[in-house]
C-alpha positions in Angstrom: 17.2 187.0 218.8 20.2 189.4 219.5 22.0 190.9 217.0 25.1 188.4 218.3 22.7 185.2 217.9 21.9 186.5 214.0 25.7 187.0 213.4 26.2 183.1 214.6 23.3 181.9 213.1 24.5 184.0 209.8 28.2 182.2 209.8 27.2 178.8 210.4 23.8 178.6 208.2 24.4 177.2 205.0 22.3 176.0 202.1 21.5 172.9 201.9 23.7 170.0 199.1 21.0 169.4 197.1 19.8 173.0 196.9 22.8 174.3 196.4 23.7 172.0 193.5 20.5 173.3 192.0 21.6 176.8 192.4 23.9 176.4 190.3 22.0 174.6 187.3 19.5 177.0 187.7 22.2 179.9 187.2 23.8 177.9 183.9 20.1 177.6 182.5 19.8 181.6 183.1 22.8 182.4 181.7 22.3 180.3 178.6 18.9 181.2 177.8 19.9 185.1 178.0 22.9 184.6 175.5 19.9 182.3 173.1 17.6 185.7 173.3 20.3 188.1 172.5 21.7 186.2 169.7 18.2 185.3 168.2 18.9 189.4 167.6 22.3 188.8 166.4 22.6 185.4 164.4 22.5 182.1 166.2 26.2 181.5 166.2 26.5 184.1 168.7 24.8 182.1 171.2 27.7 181.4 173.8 27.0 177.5 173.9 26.9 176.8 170.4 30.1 179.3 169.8 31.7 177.2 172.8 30.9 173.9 170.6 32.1 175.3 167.3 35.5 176.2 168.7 35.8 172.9 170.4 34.9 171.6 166.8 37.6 173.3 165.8 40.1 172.9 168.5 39.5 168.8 168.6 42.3 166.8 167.0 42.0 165.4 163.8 42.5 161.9 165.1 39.3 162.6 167.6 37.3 164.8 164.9 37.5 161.2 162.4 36.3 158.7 165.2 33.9 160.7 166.1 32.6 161.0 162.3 33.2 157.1 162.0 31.4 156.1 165.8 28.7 158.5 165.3 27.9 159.3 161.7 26.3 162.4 161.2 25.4 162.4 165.0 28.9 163.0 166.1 27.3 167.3 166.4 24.1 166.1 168.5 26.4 164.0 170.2 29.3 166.7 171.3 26.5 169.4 172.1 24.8 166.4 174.9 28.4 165.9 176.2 28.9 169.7 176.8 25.5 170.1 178.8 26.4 167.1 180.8 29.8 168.7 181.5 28.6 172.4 182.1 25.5 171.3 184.4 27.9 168.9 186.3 30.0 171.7 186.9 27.3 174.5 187.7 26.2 171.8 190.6 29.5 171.8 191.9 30.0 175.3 192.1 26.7 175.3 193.9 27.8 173.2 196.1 31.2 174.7 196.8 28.8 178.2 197.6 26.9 176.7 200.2 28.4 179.2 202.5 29.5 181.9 200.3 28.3 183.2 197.0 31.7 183.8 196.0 33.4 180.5 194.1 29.8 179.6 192.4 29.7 183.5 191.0 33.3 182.8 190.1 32.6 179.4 188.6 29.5 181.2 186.3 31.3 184.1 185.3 34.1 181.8 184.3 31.0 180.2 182.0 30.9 183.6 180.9 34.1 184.9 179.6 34.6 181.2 177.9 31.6 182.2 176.2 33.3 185.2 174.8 36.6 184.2 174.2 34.6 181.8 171.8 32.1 184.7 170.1 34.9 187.1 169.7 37.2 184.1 167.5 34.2 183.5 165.3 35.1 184.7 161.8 31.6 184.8 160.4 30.2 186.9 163.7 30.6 190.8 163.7 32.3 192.4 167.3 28.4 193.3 168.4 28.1 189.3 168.6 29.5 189.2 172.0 26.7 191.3 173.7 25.6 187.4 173.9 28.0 185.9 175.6 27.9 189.0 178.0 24.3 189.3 178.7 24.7 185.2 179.7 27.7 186.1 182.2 25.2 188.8 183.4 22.3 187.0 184.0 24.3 183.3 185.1 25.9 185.9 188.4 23.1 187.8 188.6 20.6 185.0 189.1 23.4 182.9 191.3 23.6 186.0 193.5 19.9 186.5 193.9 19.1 182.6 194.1 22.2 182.3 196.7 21.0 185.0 198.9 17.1 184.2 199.0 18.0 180.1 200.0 20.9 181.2 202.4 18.3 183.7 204.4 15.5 181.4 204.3 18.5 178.8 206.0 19.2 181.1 208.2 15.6 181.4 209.5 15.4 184.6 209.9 12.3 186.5 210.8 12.3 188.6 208.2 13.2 186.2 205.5 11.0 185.2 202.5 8.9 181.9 203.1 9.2 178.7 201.8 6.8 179.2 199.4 8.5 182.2 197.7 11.5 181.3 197.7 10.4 178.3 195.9 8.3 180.7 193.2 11.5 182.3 193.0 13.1 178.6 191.6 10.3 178.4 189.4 10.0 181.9 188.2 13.6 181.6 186.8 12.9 177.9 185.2 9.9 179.8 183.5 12.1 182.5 182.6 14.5 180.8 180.9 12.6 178.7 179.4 10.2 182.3 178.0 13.5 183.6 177.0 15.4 180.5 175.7 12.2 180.3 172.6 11.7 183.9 172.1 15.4 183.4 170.7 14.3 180.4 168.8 11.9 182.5 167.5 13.8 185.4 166.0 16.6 183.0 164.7 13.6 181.7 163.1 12.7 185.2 161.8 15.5 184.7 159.5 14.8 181.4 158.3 16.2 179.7 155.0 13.3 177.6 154.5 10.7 180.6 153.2 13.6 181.9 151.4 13.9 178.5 149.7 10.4 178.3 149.2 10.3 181.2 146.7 13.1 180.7 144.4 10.4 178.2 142.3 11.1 175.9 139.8 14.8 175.6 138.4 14.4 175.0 134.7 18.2 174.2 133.3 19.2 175.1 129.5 21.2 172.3 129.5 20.0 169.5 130.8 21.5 166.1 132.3 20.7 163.1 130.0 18.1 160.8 131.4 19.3 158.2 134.1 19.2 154.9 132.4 16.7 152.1 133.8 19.8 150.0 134.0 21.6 152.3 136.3 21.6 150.5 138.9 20.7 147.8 140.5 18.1 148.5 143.8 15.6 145.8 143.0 18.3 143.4 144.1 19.5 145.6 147.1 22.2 148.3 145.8 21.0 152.1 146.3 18.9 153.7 144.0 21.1 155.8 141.6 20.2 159.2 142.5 20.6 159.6 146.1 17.1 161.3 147.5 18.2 165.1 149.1 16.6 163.8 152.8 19.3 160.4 152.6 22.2 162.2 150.9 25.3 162.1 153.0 26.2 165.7 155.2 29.3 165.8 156.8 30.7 169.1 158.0 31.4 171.5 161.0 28.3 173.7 161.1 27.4 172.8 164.9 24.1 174.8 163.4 23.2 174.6 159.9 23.9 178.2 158.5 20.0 180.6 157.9 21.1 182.3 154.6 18.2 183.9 152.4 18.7 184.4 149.2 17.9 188.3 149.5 21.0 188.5 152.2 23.3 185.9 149.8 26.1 187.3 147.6 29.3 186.0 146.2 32.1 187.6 146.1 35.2 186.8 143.9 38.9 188.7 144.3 42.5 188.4 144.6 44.7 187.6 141.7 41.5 188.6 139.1 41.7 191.5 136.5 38.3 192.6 138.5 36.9 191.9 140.9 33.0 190.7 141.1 30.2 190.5 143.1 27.1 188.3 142.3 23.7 187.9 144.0 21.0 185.5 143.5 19.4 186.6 141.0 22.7 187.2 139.0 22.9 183.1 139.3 19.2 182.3 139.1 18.9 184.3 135.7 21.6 182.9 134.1 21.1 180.1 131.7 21.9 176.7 133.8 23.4 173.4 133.7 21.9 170.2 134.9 24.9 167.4 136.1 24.4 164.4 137.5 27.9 164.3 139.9 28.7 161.6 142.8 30.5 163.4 145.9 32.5 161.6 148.5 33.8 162.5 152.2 36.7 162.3 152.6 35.8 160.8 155.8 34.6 157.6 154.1 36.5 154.7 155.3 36.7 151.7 153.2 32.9 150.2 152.6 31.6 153.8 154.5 28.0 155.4 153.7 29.2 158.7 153.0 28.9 158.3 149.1 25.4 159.8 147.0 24.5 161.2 143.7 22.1 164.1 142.7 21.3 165.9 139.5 22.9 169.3 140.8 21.9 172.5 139.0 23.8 175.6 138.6 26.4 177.2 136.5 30.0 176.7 135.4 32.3 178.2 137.6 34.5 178.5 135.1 32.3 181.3 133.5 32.2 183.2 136.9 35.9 183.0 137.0 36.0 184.1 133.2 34.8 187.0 134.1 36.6 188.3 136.9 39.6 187.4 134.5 42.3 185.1 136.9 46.0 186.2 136.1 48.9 184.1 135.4 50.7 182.4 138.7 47.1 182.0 140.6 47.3 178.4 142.1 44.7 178.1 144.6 40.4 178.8 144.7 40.2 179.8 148.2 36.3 179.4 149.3 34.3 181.0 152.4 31.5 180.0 154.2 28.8 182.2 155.3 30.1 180.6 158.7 33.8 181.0 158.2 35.0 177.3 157.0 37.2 177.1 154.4 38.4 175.3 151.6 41.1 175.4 148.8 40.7 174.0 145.2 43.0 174.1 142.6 42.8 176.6 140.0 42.9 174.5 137.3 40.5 172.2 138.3 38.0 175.0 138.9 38.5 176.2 135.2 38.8 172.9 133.5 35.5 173.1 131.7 35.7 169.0 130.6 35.6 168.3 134.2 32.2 171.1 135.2 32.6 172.9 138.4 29.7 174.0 139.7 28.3 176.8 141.9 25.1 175.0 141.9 21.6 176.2 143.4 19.5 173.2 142.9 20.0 169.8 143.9 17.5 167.3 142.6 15.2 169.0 140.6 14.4 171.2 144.1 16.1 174.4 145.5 19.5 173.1 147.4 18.4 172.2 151.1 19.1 174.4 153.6 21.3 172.1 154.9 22.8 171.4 151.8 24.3 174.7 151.6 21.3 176.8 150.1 21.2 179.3 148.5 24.4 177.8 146.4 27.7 176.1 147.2 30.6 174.1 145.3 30.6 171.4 143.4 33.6 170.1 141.5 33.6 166.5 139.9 36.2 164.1 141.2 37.9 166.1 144.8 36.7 165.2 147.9 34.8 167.8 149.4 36.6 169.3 151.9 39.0 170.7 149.4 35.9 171.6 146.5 32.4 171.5 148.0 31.9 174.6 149.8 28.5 175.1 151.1 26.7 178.2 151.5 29.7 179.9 150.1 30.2 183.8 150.1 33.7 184.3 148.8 36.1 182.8 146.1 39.5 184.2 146.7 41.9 183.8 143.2 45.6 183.2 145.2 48.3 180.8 145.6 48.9 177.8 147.6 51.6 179.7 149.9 49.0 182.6 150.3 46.6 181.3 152.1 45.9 178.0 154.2 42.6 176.5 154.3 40.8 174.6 157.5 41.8 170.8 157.0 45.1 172.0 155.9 45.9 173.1 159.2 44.8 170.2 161.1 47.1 167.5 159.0 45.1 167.1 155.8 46.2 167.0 152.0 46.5 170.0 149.7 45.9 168.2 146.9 42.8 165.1 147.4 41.2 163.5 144.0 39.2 161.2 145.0 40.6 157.3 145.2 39.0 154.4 143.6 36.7 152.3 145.7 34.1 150.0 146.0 31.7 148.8 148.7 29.2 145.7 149.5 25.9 146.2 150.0 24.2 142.9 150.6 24.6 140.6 152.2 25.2 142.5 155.3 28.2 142.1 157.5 27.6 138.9 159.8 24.1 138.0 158.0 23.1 134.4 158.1 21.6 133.1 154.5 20.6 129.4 153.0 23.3 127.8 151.8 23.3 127.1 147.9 23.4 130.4 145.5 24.2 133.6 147.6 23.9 137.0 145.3 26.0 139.9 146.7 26.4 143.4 145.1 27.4 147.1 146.1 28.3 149.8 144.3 31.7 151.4 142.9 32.9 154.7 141.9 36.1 156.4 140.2 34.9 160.2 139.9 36.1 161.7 136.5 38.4 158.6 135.7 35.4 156.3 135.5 34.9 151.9 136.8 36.0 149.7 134.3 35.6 146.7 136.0 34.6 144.9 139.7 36.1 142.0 140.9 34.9 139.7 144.0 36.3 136.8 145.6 34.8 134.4 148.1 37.0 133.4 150.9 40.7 133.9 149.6 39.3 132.4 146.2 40.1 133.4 142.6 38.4 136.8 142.1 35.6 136.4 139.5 34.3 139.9 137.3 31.0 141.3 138.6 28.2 142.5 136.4 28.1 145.9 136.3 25.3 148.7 135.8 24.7 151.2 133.0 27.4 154.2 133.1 26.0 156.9 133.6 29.4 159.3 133.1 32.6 159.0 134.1 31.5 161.4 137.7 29.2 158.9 139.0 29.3 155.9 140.9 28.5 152.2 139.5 26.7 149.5 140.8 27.6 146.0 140.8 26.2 142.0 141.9 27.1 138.7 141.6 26.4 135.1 142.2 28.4 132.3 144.2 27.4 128.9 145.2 28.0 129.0 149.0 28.6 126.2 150.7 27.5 125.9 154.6 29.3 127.3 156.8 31.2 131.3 158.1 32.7 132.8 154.6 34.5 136.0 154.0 33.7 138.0 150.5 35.8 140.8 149.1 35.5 143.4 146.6 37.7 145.9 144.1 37.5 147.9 141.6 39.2 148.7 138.4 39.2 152.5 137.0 39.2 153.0 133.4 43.2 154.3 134.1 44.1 150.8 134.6 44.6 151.0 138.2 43.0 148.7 140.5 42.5 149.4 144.3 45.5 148.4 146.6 44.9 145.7 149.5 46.6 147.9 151.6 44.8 149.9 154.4 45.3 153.2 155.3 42.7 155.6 157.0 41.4 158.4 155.9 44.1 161.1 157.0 45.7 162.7 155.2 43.7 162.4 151.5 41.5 159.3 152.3 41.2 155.7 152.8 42.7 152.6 150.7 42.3 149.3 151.1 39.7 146.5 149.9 36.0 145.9 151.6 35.6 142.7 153.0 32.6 141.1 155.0 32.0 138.0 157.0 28.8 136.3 156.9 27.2 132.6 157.1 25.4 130.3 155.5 23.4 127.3 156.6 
């Protein structure tokens, strides 16, 4: 072949559609595996595709953040992170495409990948500047395995005599699946290194001073269908942004507490863990809940009064707001007085359930304060308590159309039946629970289609911080019924009929479901 056949044959070959597509993934699975293996040195929120999800966490409306919450339950993260590899590998196959030629738009495609990836490292609060060596190395490795990839396919599609074979290039393919792949765990593996779990494992038994009093027999109702009263750790609700759930050992933990204090303090673990504790049994609710929602549990938490902590750092007149960090940068503000009203028992609590907290549960210690939804009081694995005002500083939900100020409203819920369950006609039990944190139930009421409502019978109280649970009896005729429920706090205020959804300070309205009988 002369040197002006090669030239011809070098213009017009091009890498085959399907090839090329897979150039492309290949490339994306390069660059992502690289960025896994450098942050598995770093932390794991370094890694460029789960910093890329966290900021689109972030960056999603409120209105989209809340259906996603209500469509997927606590899915909606495994769910966003399987809609971004769809999108990024759809993408890398059409930059591989659009390279079939030239090597050019793919490498521009990947290193666009790249510099996304960064952008996103750099605005993480809770990742140091060294964190975006991750989001480098991927751009690095996404064009420099493109580039190589592009040139081996494009020369064996060319046919030249002094190309690689078949066979090689295909090794090649392979090599870097294997690679990735090699790369991708090792990364797994040193995040690992730093695992919560062993941590969690050694703190041992947590013995409290003060101990909750026993949970009556009576207090609830789960031989008839309600939920057991104490929620077990594995079933209690988790709803918050951590696209990964934080790796915090105790030996690495610390709490610090400034701003408008007399001094300022820092605690570690073993500051909290030797100190005498307190055993409370608390309900918590999302704010997320929508009327009749799941995300609703009780546990015996254990801990110590926050109160104390903020004793000590001494908070001056004119402070307002307890503004709480993450290890991973979320936020949240409580009010002041809240936090240092000793009849209502803040918590920074350690130990959920007569265990350690789980990891996921914000170990080694987080927030709990009776009778707020969480996003403004239940900061998990929390670093920093800030004493300031409410025009000072702004926490997360606050900037994306959420209350400053968010007790918790008055609700109740049906359990069984189910919604559109088919029973015998004749006597039809129903029952759910209830719960009015820090105010306390006073009373259900149900009603069967439109009827008079009739008083429920209600469990053992607990305290006024926990939830109730409720049944009752009707004599159903055959047919398709509706039943409703509401509740009644101990303030005298029973639950409005009128809906409202959870933005800005949670939901209203009364739970209803439809079922038949036959």
């Amino acid at each position: 072949m002369t040197s002006d056949e090669a030239r011809s044959t070098s213009d017009t070959a091009a890498v085959p559609r399907l090839v090329a597509a897979l150039l492309g993934v290949l490339a994306l699975l390069a660059a992502l595996a690289a960025g896994h293996l450098v942050a598995g040195f770093i932390g794991s929120n370094a890694s460029p595709y789960l910093a890329v999800g966290n900021g689109a966490i972030d960056l999603t409306p409120v209105e989209l953040k809340d259906y996603a919450v209500r469509t997927f339950g606590t899915y909606d993260k495994l769910v966003l992170l399987l809609g971004m590899a769809v999108v990024m590998v759809l993408v890398a196959a059409a930059a591989g495409l659009a390279s079939r030629r030239s090597v050019v738009p793919g490498a521009v495609v990947i290193a666009a990948f790249g510099v996304i990836g960064i952008i996103a490292v750099a605005a993480r609060p809770d990742l140091s500047a060294v964190a975006v060596l991750a989001p480098i190395a991927s751009l690095l490795a996404g064009v420099g395995v493109f580039a190589w990839l592009h040139r081996l396919f494009r020369t064996r599609a060319e046919e030249r005599e002094d190309g690689p074979s078949r066979r090689s290039v295909l090794l090649a393919g392979a090599g870097v699946v294997v690679g990735a792949g090699v790369a991708g765990a090792a990364g797994q593996v040193l995040a690992g290194s730093r695992d919560a779990a062993t941590s969690r494992a050694g703190v041992g038994a947590l013995v409290p001073a003060r101990t909750a009093p026993a949970i009556p027999a009576d207090a609830d109702f789960a031989k008839l269908g309600t939920p057991p009263f104490l929620t077990p750790n594995k079933d209690f609700y988790r709803v918050d942004t951590a696209l990964s759930v934080p790796q915090v050992r105790t030996e690495d933990w610390s709490l610090r507490i400034h701003g408008m204090v007399d001094r300022e303090v820092t605690y570690d673990f073993a500051d909290i863990r030797d100190r005498p504790l307190v055993e409370r049994t608390i309900t918590m609710t999302c704010v997320s809940n929508e009327v009749g929602g799941p995300y609703v549990s009780t546990a015996n938490f254990v801990g110590v009064d926050l109160a104390d902590l903020l004793t000590e750092a001494g908070v001056r007149p004119g402070a307002e707001q307890l503004f709480s960090t993450s290890v991973d940068g979320w936020t949240a503000g409580t009010p002041v007085a809240a936090a240092l009203d000793r009849g209502r028992g803040a918590m920074l609590a350690i130990g959920m359930n007569g265990e350690p907290l789980p990891v996921e549960h914000g170990f080694p210690a987080r927030m709990v304060v009776p009778g707020l939804y969480g996003y403004v009081s239940a900061t998990k694995w929390v670093v920093d308590l800030e004493v300031t005002t409410w025009a000072a500083r702004r926490a997360y939900w606050l900037d994306r159309n959420w209350a400053e100020q968010a007790p918790i409203k008055t609700q109740s819920r049906i359990d069984f039946p189910k919604g559109f369950e088919t029973l015998p006609a004749g006597r039809v039990r129903l029952g759910g629970v209830a719960w009015a944190q820090h105010t306390g139930i006073d009373r259900v009421e149900v009603r069967l289609d439109r009827g008079p409502w009739q008083e429920a019978m209600l469990s053992k109280e607990v305290n006024l911080d926990t939830w109730r649970m409720w049944w009752h009896e009707f004599d159903v005729p055959a047919g398709s019924h509706q039943i409703t429920c509401r509740a009644t706090d101990k303030s005298g205020y029973t639950q409005t009929e009128e809906r409202q959804g959870t933005v800005p300070d949670g939901a209203t309205g009364l739970h209803t479901i439809s079922f038949s009988t036959r």
